[in-house]
VONUSE-208161 format. One record per residue (C-alpha): residue number from 1; residue in three letters; chain; x, y, z. Coordinates in steps of 0.25 Angstrom, whole numbers. Each point is the difference from the previous one (the first is absolute). Layout:
N
+-----+------+-------+-------+-------+-------+
!  nr ! rest ! kette !     X !     Y !     Z !
+-----+------+-------+-------+-------+-------+
! NUM !  ala !     A !     X !     Y !     Z !
...
+-----+------+-------+-------+-------+-------+
***
This chain:
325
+-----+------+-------+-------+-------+-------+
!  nr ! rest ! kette !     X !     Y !     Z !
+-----+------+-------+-------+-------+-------+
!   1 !  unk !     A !    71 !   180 !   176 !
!   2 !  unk !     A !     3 !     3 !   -15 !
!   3 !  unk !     A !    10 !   -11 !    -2 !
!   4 !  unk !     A !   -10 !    -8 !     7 !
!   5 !  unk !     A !   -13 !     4 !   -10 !
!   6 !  unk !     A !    12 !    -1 !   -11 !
!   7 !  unk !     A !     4 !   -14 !     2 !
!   8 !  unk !     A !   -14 !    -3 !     1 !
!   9 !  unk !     A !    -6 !     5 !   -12 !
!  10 !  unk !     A !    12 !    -7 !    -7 !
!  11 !  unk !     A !    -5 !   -14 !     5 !
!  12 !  unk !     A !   -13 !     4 !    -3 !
!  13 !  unk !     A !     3 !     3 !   -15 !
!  14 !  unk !     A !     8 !   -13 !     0 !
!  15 !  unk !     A !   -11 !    -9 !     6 !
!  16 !  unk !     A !   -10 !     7 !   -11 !
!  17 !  unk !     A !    11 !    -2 !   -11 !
!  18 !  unk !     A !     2 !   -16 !     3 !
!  19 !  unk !     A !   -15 !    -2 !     3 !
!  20 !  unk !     A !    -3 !     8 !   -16 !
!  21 !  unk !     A !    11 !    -8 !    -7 !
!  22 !  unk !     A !    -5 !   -13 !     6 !
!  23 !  unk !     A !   -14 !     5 !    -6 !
!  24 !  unk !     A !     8 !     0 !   -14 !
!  25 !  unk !     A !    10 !   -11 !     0 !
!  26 !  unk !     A !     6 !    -6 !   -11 !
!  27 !  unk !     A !   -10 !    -7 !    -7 !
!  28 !  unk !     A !     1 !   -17 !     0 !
!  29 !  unk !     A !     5 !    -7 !   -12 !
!  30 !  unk !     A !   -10 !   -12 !    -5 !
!  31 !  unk !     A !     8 !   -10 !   -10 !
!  32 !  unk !     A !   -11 !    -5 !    -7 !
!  33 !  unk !     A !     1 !   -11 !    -9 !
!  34 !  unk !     A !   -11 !    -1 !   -10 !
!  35 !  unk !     A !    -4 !    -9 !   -13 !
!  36 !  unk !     A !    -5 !     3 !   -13 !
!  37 !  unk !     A !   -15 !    -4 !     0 !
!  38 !  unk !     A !   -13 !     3 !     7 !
!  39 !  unk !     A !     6 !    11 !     9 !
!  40 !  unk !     A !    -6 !    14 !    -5 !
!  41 !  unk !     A !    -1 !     6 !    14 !
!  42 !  unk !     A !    13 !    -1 !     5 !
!  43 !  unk !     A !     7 !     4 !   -14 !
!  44 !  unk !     A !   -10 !    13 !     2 !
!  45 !  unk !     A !     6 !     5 !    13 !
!  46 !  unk !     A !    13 !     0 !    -7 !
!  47 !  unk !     A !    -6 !     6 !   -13 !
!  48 !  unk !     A !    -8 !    10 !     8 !
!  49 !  unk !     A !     6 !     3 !    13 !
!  50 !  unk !     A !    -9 !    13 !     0 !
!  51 !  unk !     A !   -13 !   -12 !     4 !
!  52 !  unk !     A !     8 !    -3 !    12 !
!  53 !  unk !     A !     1 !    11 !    10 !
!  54 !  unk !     A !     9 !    -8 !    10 !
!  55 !  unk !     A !    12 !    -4 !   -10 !
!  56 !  unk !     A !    12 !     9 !     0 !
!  57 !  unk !     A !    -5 !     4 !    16 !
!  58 !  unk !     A !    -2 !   -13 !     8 !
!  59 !  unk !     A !     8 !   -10 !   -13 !
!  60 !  unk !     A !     7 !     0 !   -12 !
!  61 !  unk !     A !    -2 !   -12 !   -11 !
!  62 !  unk !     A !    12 !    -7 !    -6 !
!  63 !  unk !     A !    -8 !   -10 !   -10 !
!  64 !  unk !     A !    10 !   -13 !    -6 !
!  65 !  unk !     A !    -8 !    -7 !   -10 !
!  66 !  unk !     A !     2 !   -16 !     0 !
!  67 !  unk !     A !    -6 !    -8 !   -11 !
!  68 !  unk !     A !    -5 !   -13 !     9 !
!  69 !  unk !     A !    -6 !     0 !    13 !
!  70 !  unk !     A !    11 !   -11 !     2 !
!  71 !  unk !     A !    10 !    11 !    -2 !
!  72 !  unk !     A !    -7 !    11 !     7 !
!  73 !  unk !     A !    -1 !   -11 !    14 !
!  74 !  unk !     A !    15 !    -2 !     0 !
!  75 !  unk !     A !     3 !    15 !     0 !
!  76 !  unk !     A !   -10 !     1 !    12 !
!  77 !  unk !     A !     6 !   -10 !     8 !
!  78 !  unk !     A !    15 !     4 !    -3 !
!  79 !  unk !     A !    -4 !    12 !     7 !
!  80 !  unk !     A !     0 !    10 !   -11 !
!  81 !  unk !     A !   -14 !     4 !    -3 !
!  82 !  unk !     A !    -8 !     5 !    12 !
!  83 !  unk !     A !   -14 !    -2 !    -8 !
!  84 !  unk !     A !    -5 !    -9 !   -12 !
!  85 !  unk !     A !   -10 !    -4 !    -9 !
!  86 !  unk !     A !    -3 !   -15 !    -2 !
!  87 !  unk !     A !   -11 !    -8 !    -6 !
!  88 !  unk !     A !    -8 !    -5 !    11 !
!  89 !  unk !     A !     1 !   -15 !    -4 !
!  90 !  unk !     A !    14 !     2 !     1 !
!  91 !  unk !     A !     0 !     9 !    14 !
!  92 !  unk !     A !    -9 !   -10 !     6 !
!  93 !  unk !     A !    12 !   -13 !    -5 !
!  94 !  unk !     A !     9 !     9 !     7 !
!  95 !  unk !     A !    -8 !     0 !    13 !
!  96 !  unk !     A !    -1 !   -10 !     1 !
!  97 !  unk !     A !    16 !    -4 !    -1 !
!  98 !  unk !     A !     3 !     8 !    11 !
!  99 !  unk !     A !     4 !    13 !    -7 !
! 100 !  unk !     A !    -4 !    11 !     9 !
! 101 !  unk !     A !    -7 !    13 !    -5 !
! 102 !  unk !     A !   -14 !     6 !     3 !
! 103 !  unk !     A !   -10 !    -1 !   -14 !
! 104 !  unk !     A !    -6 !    17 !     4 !
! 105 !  unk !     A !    -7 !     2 !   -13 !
! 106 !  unk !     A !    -6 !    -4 !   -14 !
! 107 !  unk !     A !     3 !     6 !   -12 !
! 108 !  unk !     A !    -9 !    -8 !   -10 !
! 109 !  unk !     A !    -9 !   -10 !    -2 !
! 110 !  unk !     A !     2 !   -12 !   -11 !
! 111 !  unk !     A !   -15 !    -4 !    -7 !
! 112 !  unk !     A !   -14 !     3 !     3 !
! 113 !  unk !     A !   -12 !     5 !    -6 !
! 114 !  unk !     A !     6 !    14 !    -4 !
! 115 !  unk !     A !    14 !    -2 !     1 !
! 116 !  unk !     A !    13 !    -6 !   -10 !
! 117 !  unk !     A !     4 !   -13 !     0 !
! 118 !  unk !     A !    13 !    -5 !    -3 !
! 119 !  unk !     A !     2 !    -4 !   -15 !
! 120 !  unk !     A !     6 !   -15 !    -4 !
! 121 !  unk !     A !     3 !     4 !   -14 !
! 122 !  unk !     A !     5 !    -8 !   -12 !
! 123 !  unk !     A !     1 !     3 !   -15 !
! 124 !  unk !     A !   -13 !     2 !    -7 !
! 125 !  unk !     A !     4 !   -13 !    -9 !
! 126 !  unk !     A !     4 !    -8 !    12 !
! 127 !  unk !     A !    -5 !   -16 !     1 !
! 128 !  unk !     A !    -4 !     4 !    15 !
! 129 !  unk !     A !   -15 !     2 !     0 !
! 130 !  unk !     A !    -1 !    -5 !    14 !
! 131 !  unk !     A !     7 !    -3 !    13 !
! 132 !  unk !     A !     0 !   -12 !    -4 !
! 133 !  unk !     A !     9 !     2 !   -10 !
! 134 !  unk !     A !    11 !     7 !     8 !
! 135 !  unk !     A !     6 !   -14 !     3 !
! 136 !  unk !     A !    14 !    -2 !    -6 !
! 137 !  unk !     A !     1 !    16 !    -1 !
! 138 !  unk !     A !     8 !    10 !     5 !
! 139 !  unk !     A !    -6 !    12 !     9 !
! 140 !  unk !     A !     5 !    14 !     6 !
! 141 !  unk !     A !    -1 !     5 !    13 !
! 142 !  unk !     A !     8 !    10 !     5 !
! 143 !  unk !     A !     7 !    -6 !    12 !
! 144 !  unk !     A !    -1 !   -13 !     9 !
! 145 !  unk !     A !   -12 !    -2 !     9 !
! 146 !  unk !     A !    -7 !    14 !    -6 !
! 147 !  unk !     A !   -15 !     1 !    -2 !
! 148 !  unk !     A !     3 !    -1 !   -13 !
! 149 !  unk !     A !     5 !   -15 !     0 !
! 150 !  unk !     A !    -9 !    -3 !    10 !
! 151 !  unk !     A !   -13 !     3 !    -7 !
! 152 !  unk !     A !     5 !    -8 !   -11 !
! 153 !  unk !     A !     2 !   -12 !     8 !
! 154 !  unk !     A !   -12 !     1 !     6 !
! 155 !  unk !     A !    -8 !     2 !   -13 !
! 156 !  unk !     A !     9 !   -14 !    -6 !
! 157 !  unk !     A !    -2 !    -8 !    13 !
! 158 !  unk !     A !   -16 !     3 !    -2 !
! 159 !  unk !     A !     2 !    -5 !   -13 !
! 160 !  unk !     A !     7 !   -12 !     0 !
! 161 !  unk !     A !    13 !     4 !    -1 !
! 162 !  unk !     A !    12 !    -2 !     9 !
! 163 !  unk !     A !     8 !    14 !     3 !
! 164 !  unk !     A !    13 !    -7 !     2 !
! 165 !  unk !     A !     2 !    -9 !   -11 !
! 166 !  unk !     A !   -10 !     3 !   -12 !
! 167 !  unk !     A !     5 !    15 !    -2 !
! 168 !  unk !     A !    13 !     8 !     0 !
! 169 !  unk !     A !     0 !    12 !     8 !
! 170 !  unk !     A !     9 !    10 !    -3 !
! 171 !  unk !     A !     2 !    16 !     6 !
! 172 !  unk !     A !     1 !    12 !    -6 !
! 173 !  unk !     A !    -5 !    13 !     2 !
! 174 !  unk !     A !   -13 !     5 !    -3 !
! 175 !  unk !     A !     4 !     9 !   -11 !
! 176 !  unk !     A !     9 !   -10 !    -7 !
! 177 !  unk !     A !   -11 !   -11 !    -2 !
! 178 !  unk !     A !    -8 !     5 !   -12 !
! 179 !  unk !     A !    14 !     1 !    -8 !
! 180 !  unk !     A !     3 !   -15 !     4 !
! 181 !  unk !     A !   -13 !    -4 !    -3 !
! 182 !  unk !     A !     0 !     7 !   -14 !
! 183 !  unk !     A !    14 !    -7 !    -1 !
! 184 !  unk !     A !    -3 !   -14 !     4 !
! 185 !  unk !     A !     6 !    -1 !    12 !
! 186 !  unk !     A !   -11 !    -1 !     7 !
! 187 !  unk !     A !   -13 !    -6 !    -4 !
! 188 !  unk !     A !    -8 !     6 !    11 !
! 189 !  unk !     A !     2 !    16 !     7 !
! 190 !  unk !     A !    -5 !     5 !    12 !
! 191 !  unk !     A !    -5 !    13 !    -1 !
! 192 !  unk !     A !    -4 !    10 !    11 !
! 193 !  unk !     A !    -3 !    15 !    -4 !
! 194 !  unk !     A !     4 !     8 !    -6 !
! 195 !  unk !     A !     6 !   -11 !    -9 !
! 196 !  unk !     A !   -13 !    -8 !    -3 !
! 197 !  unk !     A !    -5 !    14 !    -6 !
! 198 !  unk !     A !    14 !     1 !    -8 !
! 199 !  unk !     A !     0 !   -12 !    -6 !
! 200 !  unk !     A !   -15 !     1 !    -5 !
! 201 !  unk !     A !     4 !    12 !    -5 !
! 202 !  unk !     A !     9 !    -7 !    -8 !
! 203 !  unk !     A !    -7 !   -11 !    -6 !
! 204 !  unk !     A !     2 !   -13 !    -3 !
! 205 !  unk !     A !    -1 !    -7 !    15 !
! 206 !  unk !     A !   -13 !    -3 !     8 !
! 207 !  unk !     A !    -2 !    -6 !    12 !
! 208 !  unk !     A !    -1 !   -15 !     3 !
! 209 !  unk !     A !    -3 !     1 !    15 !
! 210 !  unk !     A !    -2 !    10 !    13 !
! 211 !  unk !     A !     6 !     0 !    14 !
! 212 !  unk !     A !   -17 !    -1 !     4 !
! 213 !  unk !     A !     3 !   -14 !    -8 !
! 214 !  unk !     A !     7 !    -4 !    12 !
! 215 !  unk !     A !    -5 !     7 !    12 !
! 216 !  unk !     A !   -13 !     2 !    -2 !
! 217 !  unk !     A !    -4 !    13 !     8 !
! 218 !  unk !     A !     6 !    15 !     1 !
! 219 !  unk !     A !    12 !     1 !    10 !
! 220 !  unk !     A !    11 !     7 !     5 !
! 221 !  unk !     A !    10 !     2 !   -12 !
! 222 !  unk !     A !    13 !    10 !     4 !
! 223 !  unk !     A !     0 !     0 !    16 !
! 224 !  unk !     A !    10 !    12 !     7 !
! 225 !  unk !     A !     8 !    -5 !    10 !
! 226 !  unk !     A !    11 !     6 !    12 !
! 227 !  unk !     A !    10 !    -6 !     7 !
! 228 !  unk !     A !    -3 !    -2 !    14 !
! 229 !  unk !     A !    12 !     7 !     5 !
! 230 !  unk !     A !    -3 !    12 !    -8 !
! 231 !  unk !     A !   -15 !     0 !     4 !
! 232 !  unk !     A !     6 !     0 !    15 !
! 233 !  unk !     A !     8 !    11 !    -1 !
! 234 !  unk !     A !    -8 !    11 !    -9 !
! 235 !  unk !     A !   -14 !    -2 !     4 !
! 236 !  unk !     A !    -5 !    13 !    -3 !
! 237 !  unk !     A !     8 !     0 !   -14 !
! 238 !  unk !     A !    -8 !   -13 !    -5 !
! 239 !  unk !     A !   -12 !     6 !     3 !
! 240 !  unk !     A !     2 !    14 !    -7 !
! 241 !  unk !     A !     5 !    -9 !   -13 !
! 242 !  unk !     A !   -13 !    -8 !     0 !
! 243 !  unk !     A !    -7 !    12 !     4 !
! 244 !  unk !     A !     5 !     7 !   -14 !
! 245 !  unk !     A !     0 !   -15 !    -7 !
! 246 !  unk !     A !   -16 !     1 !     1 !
! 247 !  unk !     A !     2 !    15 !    -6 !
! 248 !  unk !     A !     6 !    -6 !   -13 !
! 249 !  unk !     A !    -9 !   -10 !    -1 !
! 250 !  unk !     A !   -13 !    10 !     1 !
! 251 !  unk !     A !     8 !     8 !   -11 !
! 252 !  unk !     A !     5 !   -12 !    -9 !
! 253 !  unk !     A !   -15 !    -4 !    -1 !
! 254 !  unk !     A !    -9 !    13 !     1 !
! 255 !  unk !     A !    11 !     8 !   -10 !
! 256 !  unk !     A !     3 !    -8 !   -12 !
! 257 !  unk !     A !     5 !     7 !    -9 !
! 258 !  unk !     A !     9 !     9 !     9 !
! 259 !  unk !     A !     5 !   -13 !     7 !
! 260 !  unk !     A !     3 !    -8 !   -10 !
! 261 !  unk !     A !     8 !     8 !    -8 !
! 262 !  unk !     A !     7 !     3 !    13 !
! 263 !  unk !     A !     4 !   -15 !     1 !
! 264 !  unk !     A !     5 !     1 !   -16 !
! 265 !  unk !     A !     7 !    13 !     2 !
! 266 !  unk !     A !     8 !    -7 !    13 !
! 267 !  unk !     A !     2 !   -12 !   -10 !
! 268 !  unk !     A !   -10 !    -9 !    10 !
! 269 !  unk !     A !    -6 !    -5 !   -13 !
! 270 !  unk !     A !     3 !    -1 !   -14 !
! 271 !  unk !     A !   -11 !     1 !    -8 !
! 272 !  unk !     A !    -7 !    12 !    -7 !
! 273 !  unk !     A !    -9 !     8 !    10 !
! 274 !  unk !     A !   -14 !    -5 !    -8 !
! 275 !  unk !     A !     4 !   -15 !     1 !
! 276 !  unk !     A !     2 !     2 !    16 !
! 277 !  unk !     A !   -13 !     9 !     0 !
! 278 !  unk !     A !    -9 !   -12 !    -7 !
! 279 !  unk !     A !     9 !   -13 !     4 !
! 280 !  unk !     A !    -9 !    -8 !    10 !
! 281 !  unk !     A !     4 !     4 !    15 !
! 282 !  unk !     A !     1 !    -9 !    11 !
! 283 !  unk !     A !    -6 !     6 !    12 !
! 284 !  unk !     A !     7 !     9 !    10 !
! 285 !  unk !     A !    -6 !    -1 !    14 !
! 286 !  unk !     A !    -3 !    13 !     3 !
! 287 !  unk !     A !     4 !    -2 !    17 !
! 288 !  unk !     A !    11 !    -8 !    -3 !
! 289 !  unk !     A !    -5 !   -11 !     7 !
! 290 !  unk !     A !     3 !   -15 !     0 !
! 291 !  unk !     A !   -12 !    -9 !    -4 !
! 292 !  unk !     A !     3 !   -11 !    11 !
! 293 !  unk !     A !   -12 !    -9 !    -3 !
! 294 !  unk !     A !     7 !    -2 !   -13 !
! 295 !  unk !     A !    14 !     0 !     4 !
! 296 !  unk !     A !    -6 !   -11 !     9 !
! 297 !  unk !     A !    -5 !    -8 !   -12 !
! 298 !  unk !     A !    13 !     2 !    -8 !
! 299 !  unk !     A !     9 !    -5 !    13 !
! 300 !  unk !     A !   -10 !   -13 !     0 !
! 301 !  unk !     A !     2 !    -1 !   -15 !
! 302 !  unk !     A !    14 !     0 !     1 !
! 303 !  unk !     A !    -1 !   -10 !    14 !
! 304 !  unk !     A !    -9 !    -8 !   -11 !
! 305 !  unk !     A !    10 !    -2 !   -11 !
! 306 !  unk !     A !    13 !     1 !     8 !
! 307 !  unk !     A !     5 !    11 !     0 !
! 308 !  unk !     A !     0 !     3 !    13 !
! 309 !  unk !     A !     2 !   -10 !    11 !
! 310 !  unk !     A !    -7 !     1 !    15 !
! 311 !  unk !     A !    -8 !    10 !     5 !
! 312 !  unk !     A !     1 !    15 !    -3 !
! 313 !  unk !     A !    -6 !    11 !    10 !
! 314 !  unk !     A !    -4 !    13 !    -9 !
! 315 !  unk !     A !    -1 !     9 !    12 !
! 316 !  unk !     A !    15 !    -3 !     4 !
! 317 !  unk !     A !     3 !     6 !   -16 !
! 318 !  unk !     A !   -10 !    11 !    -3 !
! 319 !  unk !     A !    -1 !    13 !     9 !
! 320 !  unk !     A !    -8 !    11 !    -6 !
! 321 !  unk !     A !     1 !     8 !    13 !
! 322 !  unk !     A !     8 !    10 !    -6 !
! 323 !  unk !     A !   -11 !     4 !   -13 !
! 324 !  unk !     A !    -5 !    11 !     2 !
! 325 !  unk !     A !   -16 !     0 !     6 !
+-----+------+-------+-------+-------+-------+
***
């Protein structure tokens, strides 16, 4: 009998040893790629993993900063990013040309009554009063197909200008654009935040025009997306990450002070902690939620203008089954 209870109590202590390290395995590594605008809350969960409960349990975060959107996309479909920002305009291009991933959550939200808009800036003693005047001249975006070049054309074509042939478009990074303007390589910068707030600072620039120039309502800006596959396998995984993702954004918001110096201690941002403090914010959705009436809007804004070609389905893009309730 004993060698009997002895082998059973052995099993017994096996089956509870498996069935505890299951409960603790290895947590799953995220590869995040990320820009360098408009993102506040997901920079928080790395600056302050101690506002997210599940990360270092259920996940672990590698972030990979990527300049463009463009840049950020090819990454995601070469396989070596599991989740991604984009801006909506250029998700929803995307989408539409087949590119295969599931829009789960916003981040922020362009315009509005209370929130930034983007900042078209030129040098205060620029002959560009107008859109009108920006033909013959050379703007910045910061990658091809980016909300940032599409608002521009959208605000020349409801001018009167022609996107293709009566500017010059040319990419670089957001935080590049106020030296090249100052230079005189570029008559015309986007600026996002924080690097409106920084070149105001600064002096000597203001701005010609906004992204609400072109679209004309508050939408979706930086979108979060995960690749199907990666959605399949690790349900649970996505669901603690955007669990913890609404977290950060309840701190980024409602603790200032703490958070912001966080996101300049982690080197998120660059700009004196009183400047992030005062800047104008764009607005964070506290539930992380898409705004599919405008999404809808901005994909028949872009079927509109060209940009995207056919019909385009938002619920076959945008899951938000995984937010928390």
């Amino acid at each position: 009998m004993r060698p009997f209870l002895k082998t059973l109590g052995c099993a017994l202590f096996s089956a509870v040893f498996l069935y505890s390290s299951g409960a603790y395995a290895d947590p799953v590594k995220i590869r995040v790629g990320h820009g360098s605008a408009a993102e506040e809350p997901l920079w928080t969960m790395k600056a302050a993993p101690e506002v997210t409960p599940n990360q270092g349990k259920s996940y672990d975060l590698e972030y990979a900063l990527f300049r463009g959107t463009d840049k950020r996309f090819q990454a995601f479909e070469a396989g070596e990013l599991d989740i991604a920002t984009g801006s909506a305009h250029s998700v929803m291009m995307a989408a539409a040309a087949g590119v295969k991933f599931k829009v789960i959550a916003s981040l922020s939200r362009e315009g509005g009554e209370n929130g930034f808009a983007t900042q078209y800036m030129v040098m205060d003693d620029s002959d560009i009063k107008s859109i009108a005047d920006l033909k013959d001249k050379t703007i910045g975006i910061n990658g091809a197909r980016s909300s940032a070049e599409i608002w521009a054309r959208l605000a020349l074509t409801k001018n009167g200008l022609n996107p293709m042939r009566d500017v010059k478009w040319v990419a670089l990074p957001f935080p590049s654009q106020g030296e090249a303007v100052r230079a005189g390589k570029l008559d015309v910068g986007a600026f996002p935040q924080p690097f409106a707030a920084f070149e105001e600072g600064r002096g000597g620039m203001r701005t010609a025009f906004t992204s609400t120039d072109g679209i004309g309502q508050q939408e979706d800006l930086m979108l979060l997306l995960v690749k199907e596959t990666f959605l399949q396998e690790h349900p649970q995984v996505v669901r603690d990450f955007l669990s913890d993702l609404v977290a950060a954004t309840d701190y980024y918001v409602n603790s200032p002070e703490q958070s912001h110096q966080k996101l300049i201690d982690a080197k998120f941002v660059n700009i004196p902690l009183e400047m992030s403090l005062n800047m104008r914010k764009y607005e964070h959705p506290m539930d992380a939620r898409v705004d599919e009436p405008s999404m809808e809007k901005m994909v028949d804004t872009l079927q509109e203008f060209g940009y995207i070609n056919g019909d385009l389905d938002l619920e076959t893009v945008v899951d938000m089954r995984y937010l928390p309730e």
